[in-house]
OpenMM code with the backbone's topology and positions (N, CA, C; nanometers):
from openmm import Vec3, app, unit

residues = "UNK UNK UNK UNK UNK UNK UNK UNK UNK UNK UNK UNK UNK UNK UNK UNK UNK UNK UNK UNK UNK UNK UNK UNK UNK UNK UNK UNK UNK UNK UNK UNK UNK UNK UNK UNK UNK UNK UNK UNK UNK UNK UNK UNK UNK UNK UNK UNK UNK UNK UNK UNK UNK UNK UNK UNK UNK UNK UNK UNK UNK UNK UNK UNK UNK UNK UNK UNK UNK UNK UNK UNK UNK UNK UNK UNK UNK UNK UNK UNK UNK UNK UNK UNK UNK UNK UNK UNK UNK UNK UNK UNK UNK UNK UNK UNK UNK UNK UNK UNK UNK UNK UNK UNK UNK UNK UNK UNK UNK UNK UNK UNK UNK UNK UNK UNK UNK UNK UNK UNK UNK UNK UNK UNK UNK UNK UNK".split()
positions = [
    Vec3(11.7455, 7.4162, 5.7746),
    Vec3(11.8143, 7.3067, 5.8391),
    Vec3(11.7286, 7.1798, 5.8375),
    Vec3(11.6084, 7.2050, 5.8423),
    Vec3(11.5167, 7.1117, 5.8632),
    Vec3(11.5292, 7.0185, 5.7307),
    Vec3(11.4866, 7.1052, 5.6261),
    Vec3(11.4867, 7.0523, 5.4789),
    Vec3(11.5807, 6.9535, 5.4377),
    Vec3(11.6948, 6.9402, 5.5084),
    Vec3(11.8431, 6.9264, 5.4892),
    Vec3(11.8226, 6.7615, 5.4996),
    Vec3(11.6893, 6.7531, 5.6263),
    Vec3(11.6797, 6.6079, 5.6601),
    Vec3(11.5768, 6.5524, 5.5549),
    Vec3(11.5120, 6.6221, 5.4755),
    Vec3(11.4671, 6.5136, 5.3259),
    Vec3(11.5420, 6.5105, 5.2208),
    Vec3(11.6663, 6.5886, 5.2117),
    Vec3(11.7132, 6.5683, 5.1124),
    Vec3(11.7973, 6.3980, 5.1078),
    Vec3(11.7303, 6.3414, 4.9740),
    Vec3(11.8433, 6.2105, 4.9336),
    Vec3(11.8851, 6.2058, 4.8707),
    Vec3(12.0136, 6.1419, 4.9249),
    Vec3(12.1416, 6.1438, 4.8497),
    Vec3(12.1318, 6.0562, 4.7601),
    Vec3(12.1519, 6.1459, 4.5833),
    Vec3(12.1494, 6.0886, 4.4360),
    Vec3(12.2879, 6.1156, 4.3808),
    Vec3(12.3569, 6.0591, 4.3826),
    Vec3(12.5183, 6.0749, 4.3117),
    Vec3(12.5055, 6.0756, 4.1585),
    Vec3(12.4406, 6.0152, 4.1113),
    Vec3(12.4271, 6.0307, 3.9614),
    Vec3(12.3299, 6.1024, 3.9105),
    Vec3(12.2726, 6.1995, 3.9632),
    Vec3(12.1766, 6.3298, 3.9175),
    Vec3(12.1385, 6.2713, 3.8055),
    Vec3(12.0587, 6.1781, 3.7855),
    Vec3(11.9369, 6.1291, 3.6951),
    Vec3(11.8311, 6.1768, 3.7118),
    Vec3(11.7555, 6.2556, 3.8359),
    Vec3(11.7130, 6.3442, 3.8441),
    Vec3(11.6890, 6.4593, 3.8279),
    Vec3(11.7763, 6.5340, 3.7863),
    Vec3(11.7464, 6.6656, 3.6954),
    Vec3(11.7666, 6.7134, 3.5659),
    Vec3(11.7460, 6.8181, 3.5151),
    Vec3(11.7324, 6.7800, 3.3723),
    Vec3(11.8883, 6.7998, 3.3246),
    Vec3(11.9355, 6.7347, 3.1825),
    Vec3(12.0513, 6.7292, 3.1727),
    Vec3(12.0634, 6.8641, 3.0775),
    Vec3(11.9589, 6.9435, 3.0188),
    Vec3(11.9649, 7.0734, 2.9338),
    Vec3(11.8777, 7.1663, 3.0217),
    Vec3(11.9270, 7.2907, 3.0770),
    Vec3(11.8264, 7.3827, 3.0979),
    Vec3(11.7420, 7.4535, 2.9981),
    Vec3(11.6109, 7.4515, 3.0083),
    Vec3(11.5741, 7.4279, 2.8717),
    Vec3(11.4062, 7.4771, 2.9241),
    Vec3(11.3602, 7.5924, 2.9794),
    Vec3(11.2439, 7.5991, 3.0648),
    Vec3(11.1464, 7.6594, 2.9431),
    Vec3(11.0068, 7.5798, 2.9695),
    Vec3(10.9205, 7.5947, 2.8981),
    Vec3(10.7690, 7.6571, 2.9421),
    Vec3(10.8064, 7.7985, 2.8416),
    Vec3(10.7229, 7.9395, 2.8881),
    Vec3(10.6057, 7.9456, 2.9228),
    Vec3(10.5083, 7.8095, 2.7874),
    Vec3(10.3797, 7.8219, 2.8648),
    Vec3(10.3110, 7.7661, 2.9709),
    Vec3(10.4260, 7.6427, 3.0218),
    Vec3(10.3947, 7.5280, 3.1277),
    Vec3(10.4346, 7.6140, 3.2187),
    Vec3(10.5199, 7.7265, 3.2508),
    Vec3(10.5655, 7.8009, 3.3455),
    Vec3(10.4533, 7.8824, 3.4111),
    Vec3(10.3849, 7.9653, 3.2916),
    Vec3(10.2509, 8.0656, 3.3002),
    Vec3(10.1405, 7.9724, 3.3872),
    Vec3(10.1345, 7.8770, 3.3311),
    Vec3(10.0385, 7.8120, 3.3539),
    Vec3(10.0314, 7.7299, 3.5064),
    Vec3(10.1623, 7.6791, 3.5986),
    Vec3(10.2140, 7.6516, 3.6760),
    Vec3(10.1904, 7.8032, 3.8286),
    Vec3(10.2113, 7.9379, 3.7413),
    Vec3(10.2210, 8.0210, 3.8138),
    Vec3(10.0888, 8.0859, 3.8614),
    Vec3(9.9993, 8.0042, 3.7799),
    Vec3(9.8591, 8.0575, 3.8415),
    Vec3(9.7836, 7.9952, 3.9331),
    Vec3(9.8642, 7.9025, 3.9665),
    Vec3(9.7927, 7.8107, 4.0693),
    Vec3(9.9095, 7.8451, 4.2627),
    Vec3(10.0383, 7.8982, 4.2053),
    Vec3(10.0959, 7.9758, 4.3731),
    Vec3(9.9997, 8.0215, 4.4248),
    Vec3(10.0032, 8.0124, 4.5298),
    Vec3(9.9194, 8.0660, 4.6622),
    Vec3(10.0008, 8.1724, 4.7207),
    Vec3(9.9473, 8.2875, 4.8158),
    Vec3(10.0104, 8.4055, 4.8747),
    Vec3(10.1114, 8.3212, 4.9620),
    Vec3(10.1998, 8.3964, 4.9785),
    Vec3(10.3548, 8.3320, 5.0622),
    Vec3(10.2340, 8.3060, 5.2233),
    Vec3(10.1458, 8.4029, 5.2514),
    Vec3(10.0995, 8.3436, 5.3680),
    Vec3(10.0474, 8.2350, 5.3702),
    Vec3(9.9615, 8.1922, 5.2838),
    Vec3(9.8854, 8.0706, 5.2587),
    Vec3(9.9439, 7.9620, 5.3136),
    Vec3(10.0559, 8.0172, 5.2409),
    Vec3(10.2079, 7.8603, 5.2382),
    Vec3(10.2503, 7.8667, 5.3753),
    Vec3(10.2592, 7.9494, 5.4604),
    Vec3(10.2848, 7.9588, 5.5785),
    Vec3(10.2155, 7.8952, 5.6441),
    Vec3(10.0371, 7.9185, 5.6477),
    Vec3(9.9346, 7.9011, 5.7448),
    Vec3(9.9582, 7.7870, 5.6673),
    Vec3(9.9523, 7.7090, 5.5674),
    Vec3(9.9426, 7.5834, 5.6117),
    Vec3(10.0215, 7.4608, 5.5986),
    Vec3(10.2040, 7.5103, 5.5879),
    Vec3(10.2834, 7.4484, 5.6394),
    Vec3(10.2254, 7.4099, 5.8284),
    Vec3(10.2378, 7.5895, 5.9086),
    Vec3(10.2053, 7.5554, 6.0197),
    Vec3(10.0804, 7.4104, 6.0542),
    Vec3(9.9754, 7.4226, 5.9646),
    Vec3(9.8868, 7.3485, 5.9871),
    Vec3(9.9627, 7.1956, 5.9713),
    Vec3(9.9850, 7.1393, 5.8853),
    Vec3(10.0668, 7.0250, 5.8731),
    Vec3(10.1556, 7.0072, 5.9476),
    Vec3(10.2455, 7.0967, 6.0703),
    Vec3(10.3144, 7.1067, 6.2072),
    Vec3(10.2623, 6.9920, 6.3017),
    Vec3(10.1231, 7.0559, 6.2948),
    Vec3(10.0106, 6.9912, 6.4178),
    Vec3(10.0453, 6.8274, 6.3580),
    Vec3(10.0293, 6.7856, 6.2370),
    Vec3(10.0614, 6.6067, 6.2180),
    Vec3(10.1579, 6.5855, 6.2724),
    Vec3(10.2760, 6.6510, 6.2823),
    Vec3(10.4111, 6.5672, 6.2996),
    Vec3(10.4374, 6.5469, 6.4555),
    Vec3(10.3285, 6.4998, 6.5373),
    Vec3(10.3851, 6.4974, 6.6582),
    Vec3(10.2809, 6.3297, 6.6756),
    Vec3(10.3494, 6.2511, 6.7127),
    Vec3(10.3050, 6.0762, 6.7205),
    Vec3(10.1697, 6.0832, 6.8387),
    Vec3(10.2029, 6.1753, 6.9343),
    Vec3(10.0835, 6.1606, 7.0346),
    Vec3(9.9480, 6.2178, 6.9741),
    Vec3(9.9708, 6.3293, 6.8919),
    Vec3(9.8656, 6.4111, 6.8643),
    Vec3(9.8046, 6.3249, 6.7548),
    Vec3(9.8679, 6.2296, 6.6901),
    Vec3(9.8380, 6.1382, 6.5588),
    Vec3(9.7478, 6.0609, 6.6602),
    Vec3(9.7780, 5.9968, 6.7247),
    Vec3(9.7342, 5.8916, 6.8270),
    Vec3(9.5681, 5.9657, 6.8318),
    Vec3(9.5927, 6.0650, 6.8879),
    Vec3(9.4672, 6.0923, 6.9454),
    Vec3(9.3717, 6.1110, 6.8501),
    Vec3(9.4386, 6.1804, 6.7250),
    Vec3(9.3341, 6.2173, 6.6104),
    Vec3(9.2610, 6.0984, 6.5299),
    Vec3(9.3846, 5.9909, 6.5729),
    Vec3(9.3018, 5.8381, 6.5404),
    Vec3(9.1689, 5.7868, 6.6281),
    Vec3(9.1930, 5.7786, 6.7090),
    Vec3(9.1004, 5.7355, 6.8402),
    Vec3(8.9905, 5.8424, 6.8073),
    Vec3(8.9694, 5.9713, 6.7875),
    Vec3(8.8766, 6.0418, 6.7968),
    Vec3(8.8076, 6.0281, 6.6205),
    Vec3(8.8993, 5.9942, 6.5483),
    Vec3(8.8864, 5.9275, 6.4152),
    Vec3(8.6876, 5.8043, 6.4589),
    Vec3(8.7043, 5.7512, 6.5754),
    Vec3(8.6225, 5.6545, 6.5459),
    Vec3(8.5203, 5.6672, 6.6608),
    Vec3(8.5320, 5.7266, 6.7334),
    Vec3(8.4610, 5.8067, 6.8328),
    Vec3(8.4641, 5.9540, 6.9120),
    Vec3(8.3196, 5.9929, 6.9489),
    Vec3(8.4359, 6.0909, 7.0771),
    Vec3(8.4108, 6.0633, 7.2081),
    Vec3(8.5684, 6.1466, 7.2818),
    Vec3(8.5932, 6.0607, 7.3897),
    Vec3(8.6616, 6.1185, 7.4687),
    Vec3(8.6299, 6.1224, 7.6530),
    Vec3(8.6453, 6.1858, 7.7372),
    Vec3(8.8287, 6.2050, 7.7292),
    Vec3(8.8610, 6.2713, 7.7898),
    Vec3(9.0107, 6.3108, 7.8435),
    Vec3(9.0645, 6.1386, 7.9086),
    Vec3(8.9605, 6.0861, 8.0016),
    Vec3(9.0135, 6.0026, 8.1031),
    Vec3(9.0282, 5.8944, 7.9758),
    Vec3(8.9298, 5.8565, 7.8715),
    Vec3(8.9144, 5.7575, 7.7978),
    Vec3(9.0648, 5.7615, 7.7130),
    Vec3(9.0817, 5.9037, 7.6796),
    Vec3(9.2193, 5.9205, 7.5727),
    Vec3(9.3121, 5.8769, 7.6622),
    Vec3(9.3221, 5.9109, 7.8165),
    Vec3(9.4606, 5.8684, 7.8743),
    Vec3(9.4760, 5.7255, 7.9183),
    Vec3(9.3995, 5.6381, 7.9192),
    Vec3(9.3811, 5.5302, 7.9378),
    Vec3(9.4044, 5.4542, 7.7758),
    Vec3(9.3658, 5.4773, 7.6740),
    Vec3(9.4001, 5.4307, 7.5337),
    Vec3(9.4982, 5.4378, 7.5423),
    Vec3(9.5854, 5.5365, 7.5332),
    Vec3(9.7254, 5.5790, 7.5147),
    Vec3(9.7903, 5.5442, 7.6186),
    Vec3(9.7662, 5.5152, 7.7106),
    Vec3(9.8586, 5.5070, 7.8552),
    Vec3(9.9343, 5.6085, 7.8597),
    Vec3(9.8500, 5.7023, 7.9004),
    Vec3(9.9535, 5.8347, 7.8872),
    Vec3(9.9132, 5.9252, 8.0643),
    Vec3(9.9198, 6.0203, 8.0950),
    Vec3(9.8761, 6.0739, 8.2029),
    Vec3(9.8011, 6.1712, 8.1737),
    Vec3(9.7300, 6.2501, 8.2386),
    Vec3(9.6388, 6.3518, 8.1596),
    Vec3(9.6782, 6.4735, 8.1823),
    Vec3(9.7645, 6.5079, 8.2011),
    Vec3(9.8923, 6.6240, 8.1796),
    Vec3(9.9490, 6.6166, 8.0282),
    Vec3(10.0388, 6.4970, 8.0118),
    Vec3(10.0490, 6.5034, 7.8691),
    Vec3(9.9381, 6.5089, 7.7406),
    Vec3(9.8170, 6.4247, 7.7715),
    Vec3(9.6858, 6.4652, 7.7074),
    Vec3(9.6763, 6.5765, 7.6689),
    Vec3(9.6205, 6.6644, 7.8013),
    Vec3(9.5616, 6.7452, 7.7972),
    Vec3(9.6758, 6.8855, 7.7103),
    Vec3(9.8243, 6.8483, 7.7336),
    Vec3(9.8695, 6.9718, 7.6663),
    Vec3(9.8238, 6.9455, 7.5288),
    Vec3(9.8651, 6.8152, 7.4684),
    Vec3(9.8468, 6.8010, 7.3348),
    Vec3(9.7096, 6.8487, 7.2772),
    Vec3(9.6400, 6.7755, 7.3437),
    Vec3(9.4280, 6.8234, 7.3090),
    Vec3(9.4374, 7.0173, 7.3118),
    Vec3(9.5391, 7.0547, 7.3783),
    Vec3(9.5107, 7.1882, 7.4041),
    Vec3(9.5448, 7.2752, 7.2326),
    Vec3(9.6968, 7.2151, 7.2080),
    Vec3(9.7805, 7.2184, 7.1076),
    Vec3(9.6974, 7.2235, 6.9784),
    Vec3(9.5966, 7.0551, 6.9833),
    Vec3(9.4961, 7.0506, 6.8660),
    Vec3(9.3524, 7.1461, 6.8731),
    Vec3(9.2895, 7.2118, 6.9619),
    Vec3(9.2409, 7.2820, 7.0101),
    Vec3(9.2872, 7.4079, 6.9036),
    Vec3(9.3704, 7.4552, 6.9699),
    Vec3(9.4077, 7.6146, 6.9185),
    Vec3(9.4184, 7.5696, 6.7561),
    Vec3(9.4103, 7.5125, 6.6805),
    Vec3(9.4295, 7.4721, 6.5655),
    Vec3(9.3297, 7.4067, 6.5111),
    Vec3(9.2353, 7.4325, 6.6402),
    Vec3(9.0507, 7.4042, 6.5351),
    Vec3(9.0555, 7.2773, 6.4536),
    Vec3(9.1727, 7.1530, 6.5059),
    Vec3(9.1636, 7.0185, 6.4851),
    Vec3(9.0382, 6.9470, 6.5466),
    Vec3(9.0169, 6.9525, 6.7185),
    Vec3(8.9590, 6.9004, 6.7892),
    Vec3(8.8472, 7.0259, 6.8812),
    Vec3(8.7577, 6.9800, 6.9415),
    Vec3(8.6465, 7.0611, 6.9701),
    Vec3(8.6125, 6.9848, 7.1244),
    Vec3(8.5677, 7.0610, 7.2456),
    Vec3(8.5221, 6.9437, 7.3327),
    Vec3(8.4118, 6.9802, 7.3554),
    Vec3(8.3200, 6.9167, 7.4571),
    Vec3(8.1937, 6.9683, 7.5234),
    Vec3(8.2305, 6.8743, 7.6346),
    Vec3(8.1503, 6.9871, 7.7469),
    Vec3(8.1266, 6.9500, 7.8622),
    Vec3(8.0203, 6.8604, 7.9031),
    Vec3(8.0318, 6.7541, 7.9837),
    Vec3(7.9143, 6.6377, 8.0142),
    Vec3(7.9399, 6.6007, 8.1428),
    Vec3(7.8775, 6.7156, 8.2265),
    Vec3(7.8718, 6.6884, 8.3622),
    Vec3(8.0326, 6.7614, 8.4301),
    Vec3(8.1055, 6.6703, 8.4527),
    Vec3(8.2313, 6.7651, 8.5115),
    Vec3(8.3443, 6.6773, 8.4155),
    Vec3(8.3039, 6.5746, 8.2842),
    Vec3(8.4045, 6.5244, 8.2103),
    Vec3(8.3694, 6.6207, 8.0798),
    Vec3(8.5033, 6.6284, 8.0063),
    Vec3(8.5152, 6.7228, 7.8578),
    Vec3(8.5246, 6.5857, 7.7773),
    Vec3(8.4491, 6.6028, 7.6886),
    Vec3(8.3808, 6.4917, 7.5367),
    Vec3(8.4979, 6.5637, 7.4323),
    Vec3(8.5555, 6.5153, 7.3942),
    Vec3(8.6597, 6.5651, 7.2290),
    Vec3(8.5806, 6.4695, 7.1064),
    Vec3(8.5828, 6.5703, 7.0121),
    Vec3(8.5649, 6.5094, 6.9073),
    Vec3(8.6745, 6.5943, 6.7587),
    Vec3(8.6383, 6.5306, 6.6887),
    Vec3(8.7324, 6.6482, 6.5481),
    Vec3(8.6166, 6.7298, 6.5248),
    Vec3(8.7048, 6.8254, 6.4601),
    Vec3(8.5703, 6.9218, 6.4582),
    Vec3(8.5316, 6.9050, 6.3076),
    Vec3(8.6077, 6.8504, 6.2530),
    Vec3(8.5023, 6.7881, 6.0812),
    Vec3(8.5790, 6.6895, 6.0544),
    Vec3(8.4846, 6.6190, 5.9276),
    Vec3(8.5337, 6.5330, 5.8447),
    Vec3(8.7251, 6.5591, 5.7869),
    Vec3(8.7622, 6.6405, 5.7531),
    Vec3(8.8219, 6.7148, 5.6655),
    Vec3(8.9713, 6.6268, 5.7040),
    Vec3(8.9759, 6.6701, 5.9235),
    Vec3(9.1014, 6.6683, 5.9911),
    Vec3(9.1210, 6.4479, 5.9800),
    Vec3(9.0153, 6.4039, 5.9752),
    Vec3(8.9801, 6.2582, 6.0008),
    Vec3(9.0287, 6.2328, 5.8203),
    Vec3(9.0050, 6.2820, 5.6787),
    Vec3(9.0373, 6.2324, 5.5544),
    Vec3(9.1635, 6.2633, 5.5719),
    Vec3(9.2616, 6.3693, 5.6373),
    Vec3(9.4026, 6.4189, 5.6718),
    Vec3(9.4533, 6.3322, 5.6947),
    Vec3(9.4338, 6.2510, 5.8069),
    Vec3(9.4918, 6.1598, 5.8673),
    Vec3(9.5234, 6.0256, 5.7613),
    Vec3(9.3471, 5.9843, 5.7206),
    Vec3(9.3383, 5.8926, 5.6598),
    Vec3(9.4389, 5.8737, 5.5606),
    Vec3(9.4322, 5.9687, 5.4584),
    Vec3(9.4942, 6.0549, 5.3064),
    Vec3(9.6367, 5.9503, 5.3693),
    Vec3(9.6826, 6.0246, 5.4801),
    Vec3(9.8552, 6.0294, 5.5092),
    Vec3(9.8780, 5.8701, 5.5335),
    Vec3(9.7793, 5.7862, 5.6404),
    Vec3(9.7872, 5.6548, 5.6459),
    Vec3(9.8133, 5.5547, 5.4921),
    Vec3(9.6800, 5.6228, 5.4031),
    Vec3(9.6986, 5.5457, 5.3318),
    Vec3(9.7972, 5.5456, 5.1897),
    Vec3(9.8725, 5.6236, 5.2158),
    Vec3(9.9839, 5.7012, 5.1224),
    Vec3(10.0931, 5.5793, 5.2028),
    Vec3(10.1051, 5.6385, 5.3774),
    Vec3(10.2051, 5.5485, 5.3666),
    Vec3(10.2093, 5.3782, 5.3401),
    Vec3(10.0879, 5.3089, 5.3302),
    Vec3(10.0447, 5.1836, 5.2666),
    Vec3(10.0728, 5.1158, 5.1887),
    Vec3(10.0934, 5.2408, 5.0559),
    Vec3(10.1042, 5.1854, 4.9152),
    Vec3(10.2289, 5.1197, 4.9159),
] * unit.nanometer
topology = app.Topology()
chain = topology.addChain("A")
for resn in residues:
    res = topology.addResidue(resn, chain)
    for name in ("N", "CA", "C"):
        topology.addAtom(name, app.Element.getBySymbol(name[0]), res)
């Protein structure tokens, strides 16, 4: 159902091929690079964690520092109920990492990797 919402509407199928006509060794060669159906799973799910605007928010901000709970809810103008579910959300998904400093929790990303993710997607939508 989901899928249903990228599909665009092409009335003149200039898009597909006008002869079926599939070619054996580009096929072989195509098929060695599938990943196990789980793969595709674990990291559809992983790409889940982007599609939510607050959790983007935060992965930006922590993009350029790290930064207490109170600091994220004050950036965002958000309350630290909604924060904190989301940070929890990126948490279980080994996006974000915290440490304790005194009785405030420090977030940071937990690598480079989740911060080029972001970037990658920003600057895609740019072009």
């Amino acid at each position: 159902m989901q899928d249903q919402n990228l599909q665009i509407n092409n009335d003149n199928h200039d898009d597909v091929c006008e002869v079926y006509h599939p070619h054996e060794d580009s096929i072989e060669r195509a098929k060695k690079h599938i990943l196990a159906e789980e793969e595709y799973t674990d990291l559809s799910e992983f790409f889940k964690i982007f599609g939510n605007s607050t959790r983007l928010k935060i992965i930006s901000l922590l993009g350029y520092e790290d930064l207490c709970v109170c600091d994220i809810c004050e950036a965002l103008d958000l309350n630290q109920n909604a924060v904190s579910n989301q940070l929890r959300i990126l948490r279980a998904h080994n996006i974000v990492k915290f440490e304790k400093e005194g009785k405030q929790a420090r977030y940071s990303l937990t690598d480079l990797h989740v911060e080029m993710i972001y970037k990658m997607g920003l600057e895609h939508l740019n072009e």
